[in-house]
PQR file with spaces between the fields and no chain letter, atoms N, CA, C, O and H, PARSE charges and radii, in Angstrom:
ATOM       1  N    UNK     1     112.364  143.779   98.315 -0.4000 1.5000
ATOM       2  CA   UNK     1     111.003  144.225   98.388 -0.0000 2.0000
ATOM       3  C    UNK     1     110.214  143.277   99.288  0.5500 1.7000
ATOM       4  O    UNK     1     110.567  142.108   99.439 -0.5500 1.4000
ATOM       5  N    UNK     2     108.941  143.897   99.993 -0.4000 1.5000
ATOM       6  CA   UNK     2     108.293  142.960  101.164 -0.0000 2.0000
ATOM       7  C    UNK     2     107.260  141.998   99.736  0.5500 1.7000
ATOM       8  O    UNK     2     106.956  142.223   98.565 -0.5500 1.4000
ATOM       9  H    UNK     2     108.654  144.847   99.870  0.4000 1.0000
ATOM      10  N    UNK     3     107.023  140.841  100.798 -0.4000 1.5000
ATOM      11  CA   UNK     3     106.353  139.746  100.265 -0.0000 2.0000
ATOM      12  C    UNK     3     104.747  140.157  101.193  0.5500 1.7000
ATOM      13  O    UNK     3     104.384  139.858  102.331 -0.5500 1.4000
ATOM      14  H    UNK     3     107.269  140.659  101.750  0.4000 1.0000
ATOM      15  N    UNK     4     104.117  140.913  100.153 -0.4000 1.5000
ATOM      16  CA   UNK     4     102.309  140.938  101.210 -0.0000 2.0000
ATOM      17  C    UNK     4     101.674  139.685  101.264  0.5500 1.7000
ATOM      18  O    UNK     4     100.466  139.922  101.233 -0.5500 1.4000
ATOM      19  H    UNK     4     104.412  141.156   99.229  0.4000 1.0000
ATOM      20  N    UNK     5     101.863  138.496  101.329 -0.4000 1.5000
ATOM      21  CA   UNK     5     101.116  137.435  100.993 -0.0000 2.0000
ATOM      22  C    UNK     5     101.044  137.239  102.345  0.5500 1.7000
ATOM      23  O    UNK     5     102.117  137.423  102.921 -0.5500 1.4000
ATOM      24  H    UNK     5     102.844  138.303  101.354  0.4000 1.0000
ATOM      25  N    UNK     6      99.921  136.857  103.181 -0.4000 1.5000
ATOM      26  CA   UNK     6      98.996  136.829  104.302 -0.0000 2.0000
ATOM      27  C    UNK     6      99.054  135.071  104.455  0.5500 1.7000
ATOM      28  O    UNK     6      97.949  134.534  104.378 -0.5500 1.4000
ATOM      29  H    UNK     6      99.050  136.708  102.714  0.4000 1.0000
ATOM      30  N    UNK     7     100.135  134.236  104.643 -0.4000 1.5000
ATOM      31  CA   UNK     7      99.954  132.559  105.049 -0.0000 2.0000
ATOM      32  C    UNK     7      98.808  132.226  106.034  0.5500 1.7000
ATOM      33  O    UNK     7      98.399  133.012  106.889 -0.5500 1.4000
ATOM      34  H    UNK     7     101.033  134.672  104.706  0.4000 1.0000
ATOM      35  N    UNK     8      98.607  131.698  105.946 -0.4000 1.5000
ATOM      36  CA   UNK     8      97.824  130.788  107.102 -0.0000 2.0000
ATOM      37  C    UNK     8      97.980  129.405  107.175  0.5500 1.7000
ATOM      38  O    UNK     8      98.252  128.840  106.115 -0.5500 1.4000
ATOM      39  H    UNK     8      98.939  131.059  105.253  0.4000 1.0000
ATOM      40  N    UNK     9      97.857  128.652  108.300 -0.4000 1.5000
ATOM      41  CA   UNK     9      98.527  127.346  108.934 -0.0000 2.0000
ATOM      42  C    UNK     9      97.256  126.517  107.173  0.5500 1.7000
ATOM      43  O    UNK     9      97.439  125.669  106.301 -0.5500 1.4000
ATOM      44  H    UNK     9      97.636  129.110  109.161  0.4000 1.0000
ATOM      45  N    UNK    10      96.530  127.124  107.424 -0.4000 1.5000
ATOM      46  CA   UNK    10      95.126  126.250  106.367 -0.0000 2.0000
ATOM      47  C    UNK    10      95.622  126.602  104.748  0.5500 1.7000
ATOM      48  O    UNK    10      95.748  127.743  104.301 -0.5500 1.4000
ATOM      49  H    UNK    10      96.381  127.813  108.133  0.4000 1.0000
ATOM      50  N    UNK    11      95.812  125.619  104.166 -0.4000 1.5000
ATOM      51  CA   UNK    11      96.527  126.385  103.079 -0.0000 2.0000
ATOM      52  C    UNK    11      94.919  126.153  102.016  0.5500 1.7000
ATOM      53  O    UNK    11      94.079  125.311  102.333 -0.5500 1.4000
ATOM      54  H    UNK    11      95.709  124.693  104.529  0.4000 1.0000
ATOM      55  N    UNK    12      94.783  126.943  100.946 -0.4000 1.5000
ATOM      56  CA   UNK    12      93.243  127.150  100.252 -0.0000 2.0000
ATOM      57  C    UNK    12      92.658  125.590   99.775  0.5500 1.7000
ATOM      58  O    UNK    12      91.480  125.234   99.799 -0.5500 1.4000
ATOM      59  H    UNK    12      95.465  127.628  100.688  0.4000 1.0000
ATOM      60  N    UNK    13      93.808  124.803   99.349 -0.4000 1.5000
ATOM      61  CA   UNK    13      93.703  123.763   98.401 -0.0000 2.0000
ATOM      62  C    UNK    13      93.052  122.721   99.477  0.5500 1.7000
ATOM      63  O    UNK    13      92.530  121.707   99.014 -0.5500 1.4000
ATOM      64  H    UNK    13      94.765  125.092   99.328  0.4000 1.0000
ATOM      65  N    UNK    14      93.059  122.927  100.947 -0.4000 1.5000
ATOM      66  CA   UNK    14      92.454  122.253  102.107 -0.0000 2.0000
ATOM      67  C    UNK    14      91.284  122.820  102.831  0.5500 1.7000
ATOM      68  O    UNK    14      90.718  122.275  103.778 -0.5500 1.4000
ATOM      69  H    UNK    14      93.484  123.750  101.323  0.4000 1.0000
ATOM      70  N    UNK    15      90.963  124.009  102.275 -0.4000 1.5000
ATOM      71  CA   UNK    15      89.831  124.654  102.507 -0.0000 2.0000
ATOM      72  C    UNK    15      88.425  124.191  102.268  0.5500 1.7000
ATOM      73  O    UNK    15      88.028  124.348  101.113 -0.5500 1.4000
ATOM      74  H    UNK    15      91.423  124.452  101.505  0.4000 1.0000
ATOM      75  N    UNK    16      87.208  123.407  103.517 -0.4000 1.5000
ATOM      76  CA   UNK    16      86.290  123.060  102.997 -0.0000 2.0000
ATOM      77  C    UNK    16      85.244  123.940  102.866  0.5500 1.7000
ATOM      78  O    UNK    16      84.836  124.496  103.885 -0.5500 1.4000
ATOM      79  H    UNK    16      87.530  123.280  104.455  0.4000 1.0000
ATOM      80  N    UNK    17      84.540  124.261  101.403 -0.4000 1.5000
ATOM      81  CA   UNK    17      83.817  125.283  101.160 -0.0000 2.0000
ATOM      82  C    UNK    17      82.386  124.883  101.521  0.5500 1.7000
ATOM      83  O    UNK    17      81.543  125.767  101.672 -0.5500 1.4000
ATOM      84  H    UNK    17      84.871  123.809  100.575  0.4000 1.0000
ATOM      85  N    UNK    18      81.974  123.194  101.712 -0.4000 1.5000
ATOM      86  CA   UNK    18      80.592  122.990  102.368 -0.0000 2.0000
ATOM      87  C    UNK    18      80.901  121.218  102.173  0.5500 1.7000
ATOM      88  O    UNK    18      81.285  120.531  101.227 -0.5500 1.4000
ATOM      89  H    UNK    18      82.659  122.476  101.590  0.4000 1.0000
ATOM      90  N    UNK    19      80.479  120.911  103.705 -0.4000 1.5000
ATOM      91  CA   UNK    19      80.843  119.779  103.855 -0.0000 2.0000
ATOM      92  C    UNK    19      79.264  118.802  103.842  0.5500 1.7000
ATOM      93  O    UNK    19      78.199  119.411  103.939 -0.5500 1.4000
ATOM      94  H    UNK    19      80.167  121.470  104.473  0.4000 1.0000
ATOM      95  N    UNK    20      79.289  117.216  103.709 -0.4000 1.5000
ATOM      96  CA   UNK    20      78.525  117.406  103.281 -0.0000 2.0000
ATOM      97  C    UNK    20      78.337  116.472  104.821  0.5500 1.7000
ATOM      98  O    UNK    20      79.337  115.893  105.244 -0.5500 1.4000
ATOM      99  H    UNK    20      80.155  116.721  103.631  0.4000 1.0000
ATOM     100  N    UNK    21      76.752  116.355  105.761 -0.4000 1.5000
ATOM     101  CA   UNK    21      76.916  115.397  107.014 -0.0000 2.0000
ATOM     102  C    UNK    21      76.836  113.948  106.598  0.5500 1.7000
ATOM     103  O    UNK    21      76.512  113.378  105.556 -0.5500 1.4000
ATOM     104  H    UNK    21      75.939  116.826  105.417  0.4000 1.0000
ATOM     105  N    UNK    22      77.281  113.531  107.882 -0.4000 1.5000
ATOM     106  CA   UNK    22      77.655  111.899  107.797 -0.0000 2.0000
ATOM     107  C    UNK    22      76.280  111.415  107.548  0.5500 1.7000
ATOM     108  O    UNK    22      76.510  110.268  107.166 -0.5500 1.4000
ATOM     109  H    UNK    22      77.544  113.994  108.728  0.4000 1.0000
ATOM     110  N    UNK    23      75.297  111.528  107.528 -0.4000 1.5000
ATOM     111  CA   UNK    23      73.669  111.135  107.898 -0.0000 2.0000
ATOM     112  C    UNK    23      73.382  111.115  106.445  0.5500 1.7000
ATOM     113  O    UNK    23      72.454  110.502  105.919 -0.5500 1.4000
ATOM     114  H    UNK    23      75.111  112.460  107.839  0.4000 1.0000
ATOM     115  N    UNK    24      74.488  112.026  105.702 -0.4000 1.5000
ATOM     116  CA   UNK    24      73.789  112.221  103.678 -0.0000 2.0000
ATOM     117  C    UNK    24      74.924  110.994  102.841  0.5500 1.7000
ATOM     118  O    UNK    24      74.803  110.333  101.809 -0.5500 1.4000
ATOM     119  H    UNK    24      75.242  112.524  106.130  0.4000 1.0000
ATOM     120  N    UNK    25      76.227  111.136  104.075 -0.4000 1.5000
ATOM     121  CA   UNK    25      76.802  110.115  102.949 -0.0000 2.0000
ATOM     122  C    UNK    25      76.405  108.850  101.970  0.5500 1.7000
ATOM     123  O    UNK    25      76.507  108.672  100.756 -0.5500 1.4000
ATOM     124  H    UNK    25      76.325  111.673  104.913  0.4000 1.0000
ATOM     125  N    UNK    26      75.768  107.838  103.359 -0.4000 1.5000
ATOM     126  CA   UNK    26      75.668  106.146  102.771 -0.0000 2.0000
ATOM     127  C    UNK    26      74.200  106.636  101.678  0.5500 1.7000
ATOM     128  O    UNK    26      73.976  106.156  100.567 -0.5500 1.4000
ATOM     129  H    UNK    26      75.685  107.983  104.345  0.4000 1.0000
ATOM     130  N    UNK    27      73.666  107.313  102.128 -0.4000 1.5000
ATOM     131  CA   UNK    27      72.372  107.308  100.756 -0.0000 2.0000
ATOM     132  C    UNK    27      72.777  108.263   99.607  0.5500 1.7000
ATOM     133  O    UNK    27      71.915  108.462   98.752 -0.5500 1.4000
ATOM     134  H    UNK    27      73.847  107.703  103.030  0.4000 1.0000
ATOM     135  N    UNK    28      73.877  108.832   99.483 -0.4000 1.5000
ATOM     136  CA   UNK    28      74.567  109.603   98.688 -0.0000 2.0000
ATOM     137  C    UNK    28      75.500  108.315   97.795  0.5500 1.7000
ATOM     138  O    UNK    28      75.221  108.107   96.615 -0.5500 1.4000
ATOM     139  H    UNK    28      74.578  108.670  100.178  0.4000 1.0000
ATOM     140  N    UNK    29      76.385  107.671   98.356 -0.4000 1.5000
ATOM     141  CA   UNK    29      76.881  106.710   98.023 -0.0000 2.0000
ATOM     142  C    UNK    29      76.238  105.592   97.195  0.5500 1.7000
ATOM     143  O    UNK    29      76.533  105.018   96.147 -0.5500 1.4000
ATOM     144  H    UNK    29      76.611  107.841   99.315  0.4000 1.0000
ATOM     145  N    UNK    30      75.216  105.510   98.107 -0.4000 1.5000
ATOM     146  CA   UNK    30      74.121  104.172   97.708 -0.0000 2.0000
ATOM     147  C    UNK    30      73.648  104.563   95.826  0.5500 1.7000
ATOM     148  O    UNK    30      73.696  103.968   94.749 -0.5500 1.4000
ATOM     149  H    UNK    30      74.976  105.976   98.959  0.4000 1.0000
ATOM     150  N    UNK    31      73.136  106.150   96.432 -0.4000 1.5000
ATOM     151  CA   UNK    31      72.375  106.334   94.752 -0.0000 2.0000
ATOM     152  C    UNK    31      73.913  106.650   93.729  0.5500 1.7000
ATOM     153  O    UNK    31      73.849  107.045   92.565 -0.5500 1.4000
ATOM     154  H    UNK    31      73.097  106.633   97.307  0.4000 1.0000
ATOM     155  N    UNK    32      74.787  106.466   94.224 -0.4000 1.5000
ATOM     156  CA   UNK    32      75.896  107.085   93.163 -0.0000 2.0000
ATOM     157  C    UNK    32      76.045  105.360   92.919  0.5500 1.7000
ATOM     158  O    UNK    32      75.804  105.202   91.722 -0.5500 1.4000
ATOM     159  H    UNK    32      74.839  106.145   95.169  0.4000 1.0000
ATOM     160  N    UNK    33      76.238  104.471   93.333 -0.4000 1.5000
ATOM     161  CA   UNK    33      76.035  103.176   92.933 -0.0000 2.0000
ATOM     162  C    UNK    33      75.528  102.442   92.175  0.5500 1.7000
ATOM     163  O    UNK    33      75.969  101.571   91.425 -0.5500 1.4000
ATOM     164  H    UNK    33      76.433  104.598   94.305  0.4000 1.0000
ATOM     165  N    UNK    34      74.126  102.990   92.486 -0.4000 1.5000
ATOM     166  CA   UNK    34      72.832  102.611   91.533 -0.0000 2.0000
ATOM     167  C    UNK    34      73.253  103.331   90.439  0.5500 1.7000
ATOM     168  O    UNK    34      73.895  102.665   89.627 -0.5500 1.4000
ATOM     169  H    UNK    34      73.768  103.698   93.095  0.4000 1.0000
ATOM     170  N    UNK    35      73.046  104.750   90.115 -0.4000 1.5000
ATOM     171  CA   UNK    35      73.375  105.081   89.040 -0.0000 2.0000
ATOM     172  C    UNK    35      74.461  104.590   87.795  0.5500 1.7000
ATOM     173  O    UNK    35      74.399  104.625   86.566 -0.5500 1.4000
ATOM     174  H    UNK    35      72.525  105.291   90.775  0.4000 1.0000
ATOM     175  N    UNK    36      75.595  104.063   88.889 -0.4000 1.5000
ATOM     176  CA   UNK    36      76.762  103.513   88.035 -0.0000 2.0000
ATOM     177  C    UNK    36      76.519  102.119   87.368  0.5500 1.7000
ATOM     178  O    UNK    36      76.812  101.779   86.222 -0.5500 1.4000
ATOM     179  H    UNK    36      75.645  104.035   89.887  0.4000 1.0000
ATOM     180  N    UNK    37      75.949  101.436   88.297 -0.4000 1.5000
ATOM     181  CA   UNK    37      75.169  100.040   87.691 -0.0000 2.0000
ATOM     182  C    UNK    37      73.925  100.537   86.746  0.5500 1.7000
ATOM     183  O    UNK    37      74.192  100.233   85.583 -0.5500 1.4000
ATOM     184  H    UNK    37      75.710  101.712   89.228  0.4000 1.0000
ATOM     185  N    UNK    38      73.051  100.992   86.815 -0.4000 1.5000
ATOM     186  CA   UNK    38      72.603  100.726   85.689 -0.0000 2.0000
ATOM     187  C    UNK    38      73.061  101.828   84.723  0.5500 1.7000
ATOM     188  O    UNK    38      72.276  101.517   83.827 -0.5500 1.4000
ATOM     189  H    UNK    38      72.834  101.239   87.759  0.4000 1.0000
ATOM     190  N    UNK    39      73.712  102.852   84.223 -0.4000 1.5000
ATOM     191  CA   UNK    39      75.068  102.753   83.533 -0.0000 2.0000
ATOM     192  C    UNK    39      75.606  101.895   82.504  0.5500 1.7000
ATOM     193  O    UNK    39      75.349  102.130   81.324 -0.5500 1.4000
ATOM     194  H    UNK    39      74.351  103.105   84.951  0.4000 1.0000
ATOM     195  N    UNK    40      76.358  100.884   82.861 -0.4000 1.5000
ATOM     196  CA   UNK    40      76.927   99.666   82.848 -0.0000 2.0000
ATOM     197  C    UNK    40      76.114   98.930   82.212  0.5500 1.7000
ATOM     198  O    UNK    40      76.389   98.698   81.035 -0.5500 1.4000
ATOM     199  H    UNK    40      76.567  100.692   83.820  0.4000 1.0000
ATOM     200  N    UNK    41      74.682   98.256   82.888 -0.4000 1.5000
ATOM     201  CA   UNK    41      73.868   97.767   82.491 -0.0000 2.0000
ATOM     202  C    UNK    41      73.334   98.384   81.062  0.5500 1.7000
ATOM     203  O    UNK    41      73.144   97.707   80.052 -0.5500 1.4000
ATOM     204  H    UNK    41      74.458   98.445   83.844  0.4000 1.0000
ATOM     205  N    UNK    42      73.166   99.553   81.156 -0.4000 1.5000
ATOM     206  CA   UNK    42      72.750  100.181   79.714 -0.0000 2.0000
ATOM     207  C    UNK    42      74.029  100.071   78.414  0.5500 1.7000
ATOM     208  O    UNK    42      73.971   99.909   77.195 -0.5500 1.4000
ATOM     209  H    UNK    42      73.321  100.104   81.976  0.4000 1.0000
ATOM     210  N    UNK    43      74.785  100.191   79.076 -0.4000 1.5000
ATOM     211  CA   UNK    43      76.277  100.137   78.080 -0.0000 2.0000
ATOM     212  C    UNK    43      76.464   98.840   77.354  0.5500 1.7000
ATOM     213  O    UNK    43      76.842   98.805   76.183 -0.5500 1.4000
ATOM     214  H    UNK    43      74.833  100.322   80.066  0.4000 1.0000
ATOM     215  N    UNK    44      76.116   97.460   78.273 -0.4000 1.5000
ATOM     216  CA   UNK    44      76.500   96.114   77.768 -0.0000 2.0000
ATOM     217  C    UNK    44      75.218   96.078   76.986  0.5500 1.7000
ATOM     218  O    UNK    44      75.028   95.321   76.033 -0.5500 1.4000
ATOM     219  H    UNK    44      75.810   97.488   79.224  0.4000 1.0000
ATOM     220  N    UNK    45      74.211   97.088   77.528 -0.4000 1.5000
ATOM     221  CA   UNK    45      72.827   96.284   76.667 -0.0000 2.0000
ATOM     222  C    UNK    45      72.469   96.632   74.940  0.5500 1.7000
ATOM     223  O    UNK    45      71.707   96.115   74.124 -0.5500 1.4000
ATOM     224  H    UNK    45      74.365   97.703   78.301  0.4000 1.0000
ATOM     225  N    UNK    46      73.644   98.009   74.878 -0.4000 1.5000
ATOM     226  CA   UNK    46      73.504   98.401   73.451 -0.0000 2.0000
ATOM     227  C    UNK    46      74.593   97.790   73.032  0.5500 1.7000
ATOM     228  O    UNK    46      74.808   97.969   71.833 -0.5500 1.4000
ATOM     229  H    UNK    46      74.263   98.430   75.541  0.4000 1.0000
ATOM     230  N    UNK    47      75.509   97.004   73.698 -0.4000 1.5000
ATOM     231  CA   UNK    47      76.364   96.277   72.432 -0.0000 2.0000
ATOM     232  C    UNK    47      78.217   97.059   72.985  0.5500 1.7000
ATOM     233  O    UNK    47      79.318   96.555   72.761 -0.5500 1.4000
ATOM     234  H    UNK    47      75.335   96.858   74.672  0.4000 1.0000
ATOM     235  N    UNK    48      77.916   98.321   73.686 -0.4000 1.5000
ATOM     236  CA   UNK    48      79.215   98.658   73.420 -0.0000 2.0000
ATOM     237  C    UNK    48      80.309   98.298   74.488  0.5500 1.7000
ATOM     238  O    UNK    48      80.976   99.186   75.019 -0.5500 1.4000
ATOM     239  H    UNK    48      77.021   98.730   73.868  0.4000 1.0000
ATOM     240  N    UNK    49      80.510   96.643   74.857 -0.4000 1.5000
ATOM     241  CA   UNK    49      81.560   96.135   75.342 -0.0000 2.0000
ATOM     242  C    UNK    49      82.233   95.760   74.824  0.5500 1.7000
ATOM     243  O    UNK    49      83.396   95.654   75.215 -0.5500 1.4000
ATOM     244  H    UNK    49      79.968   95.922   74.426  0.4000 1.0000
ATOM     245  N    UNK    50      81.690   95.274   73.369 -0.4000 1.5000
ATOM     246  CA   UNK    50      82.072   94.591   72.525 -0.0000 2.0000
ATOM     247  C    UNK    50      82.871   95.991   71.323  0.5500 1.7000
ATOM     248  O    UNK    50      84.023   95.815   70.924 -0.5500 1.4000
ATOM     249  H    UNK    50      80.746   95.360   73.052  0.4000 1.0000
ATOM     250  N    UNK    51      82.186   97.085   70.957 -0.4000 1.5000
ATOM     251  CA   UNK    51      82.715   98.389   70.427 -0.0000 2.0000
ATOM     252  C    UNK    51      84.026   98.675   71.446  0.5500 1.7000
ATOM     253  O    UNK    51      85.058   98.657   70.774 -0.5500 1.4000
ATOM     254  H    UNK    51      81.251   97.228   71.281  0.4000 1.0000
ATOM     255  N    UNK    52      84.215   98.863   72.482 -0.4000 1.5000
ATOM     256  CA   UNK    52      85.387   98.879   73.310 -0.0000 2.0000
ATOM     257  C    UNK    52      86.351   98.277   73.507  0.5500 1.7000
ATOM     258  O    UNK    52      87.452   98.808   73.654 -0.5500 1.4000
ATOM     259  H    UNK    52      83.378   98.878   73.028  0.4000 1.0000
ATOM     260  N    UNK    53      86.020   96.386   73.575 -0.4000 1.5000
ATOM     261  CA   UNK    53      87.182   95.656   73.145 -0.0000 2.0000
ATOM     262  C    UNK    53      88.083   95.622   71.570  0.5500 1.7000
ATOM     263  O    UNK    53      89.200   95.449   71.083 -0.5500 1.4000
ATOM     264  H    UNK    53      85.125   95.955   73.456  0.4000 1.0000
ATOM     265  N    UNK    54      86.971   95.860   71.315 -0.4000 1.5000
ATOM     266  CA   UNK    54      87.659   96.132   69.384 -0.0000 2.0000
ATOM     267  C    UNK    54      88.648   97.259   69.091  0.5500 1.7000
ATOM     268  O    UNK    54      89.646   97.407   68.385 -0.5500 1.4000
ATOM     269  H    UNK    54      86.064   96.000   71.711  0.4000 1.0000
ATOM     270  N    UNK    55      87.870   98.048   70.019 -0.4000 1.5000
ATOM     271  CA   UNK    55      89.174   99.721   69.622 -0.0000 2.0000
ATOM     272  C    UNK    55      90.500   98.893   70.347  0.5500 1.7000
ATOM     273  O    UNK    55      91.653   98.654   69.988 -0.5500 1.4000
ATOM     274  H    UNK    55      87.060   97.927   70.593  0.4000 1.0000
ATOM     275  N    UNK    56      89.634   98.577   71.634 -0.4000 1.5000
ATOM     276  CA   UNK    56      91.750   97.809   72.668 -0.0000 2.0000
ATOM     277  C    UNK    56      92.370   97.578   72.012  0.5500 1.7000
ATOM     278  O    UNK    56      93.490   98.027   71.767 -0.5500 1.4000
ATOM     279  H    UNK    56      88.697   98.771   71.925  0.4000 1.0000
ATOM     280  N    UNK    57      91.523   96.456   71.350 -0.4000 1.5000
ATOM     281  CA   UNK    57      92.730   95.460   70.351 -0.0000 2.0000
ATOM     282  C    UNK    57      93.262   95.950   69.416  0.5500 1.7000
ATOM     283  O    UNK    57      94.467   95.715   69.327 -0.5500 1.4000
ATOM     284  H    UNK    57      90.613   96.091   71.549  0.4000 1.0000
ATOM     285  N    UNK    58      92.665   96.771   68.396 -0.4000 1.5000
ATOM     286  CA   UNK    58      93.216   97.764   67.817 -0.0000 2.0000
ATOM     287  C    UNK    58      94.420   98.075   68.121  0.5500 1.7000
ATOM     288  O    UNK    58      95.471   97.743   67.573 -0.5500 1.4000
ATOM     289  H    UNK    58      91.686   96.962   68.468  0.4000 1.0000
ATOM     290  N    UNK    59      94.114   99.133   69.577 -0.4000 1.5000
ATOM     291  CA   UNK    59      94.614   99.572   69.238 -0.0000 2.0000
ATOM     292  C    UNK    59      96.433   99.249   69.937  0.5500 1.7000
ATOM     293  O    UNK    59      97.450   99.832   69.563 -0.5500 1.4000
ATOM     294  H    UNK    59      93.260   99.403   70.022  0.4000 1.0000
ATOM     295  N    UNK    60      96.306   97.888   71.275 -0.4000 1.5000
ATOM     296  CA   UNK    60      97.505   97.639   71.215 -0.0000 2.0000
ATOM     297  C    UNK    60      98.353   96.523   70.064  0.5500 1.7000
ATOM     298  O    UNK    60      99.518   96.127   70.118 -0.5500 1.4000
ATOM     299  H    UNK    60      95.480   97.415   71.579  0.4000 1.0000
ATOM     300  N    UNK    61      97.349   96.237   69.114 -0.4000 1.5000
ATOM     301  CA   UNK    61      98.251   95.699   67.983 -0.0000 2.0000
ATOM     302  C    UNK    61      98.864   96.576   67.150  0.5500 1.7000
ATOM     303  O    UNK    61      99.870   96.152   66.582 -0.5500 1.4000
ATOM     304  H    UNK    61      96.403   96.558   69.070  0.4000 1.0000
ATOM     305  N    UNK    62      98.405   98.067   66.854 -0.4000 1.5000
ATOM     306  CA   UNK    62      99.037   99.215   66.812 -0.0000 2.0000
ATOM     307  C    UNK    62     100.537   99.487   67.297  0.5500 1.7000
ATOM     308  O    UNK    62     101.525   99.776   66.621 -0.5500 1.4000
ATOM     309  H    UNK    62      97.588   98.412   67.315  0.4000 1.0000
ATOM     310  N    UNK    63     100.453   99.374   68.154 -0.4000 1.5000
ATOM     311  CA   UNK    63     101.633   99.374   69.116 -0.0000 2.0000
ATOM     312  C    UNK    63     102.448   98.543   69.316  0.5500 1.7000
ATOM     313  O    UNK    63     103.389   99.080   69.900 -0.5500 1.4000
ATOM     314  H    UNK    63      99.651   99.140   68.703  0.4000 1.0000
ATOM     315  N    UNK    64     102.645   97.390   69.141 -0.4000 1.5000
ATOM     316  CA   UNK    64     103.015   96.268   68.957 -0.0000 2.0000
ATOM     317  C    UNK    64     104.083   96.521   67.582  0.5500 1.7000
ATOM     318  O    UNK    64     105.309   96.441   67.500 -0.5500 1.4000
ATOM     319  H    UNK    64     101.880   96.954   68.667  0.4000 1.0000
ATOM     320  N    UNK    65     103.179   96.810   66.713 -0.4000 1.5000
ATOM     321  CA   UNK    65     103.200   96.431   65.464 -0.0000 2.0000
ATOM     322  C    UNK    65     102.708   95.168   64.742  0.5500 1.7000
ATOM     323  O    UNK    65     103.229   94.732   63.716 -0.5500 1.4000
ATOM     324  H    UNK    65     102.183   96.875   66.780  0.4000 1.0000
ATOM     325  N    UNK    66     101.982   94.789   65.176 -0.4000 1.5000
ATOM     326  CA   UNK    66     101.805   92.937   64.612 -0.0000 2.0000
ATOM     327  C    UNK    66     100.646   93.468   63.639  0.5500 1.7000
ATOM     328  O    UNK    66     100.492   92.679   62.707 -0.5500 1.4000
ATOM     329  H    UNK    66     101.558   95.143   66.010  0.4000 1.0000
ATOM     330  N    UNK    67      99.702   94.684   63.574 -0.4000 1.5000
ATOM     331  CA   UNK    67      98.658   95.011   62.889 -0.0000 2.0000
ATOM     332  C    UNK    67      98.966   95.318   61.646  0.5500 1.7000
ATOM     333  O    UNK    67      98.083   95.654   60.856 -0.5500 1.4000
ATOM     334  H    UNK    67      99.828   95.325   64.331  0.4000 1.0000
């Protein structure tokens, strides 16, 4: 039986649906930065670096077995 599937050299998964210009990147970048820092900053400031190291340890003494 024929195969109807229509190839093209561009396969979909490489298809750009809207690109974004070079002129939006670095201030695109910049605020995705900022955002991530203070983030971070908000995270250490309620305490939960310390809630995060505790589960770790947890949970590779878990694994271990030494817990």
């Amino acid at each position: 039986m024929g195969n109807n599937t229509n190839l093209n050299s561009e396969s979909l998964c490489h298809t750009k649906y809207f690109e974004i210009p070079n002129r939006m990147k670095t201030p695109l970048r910049i605020a995705g930065l900022l955002t991530a820092c203070a983030f971070v900053i908000y995270g250490f400031s309620r305490g939960e670096a310390v809630v995060v190291l505790n589960k770790a340890v947890n949970i590779c003494l878990e694994c271990i077995g030494l817990g």
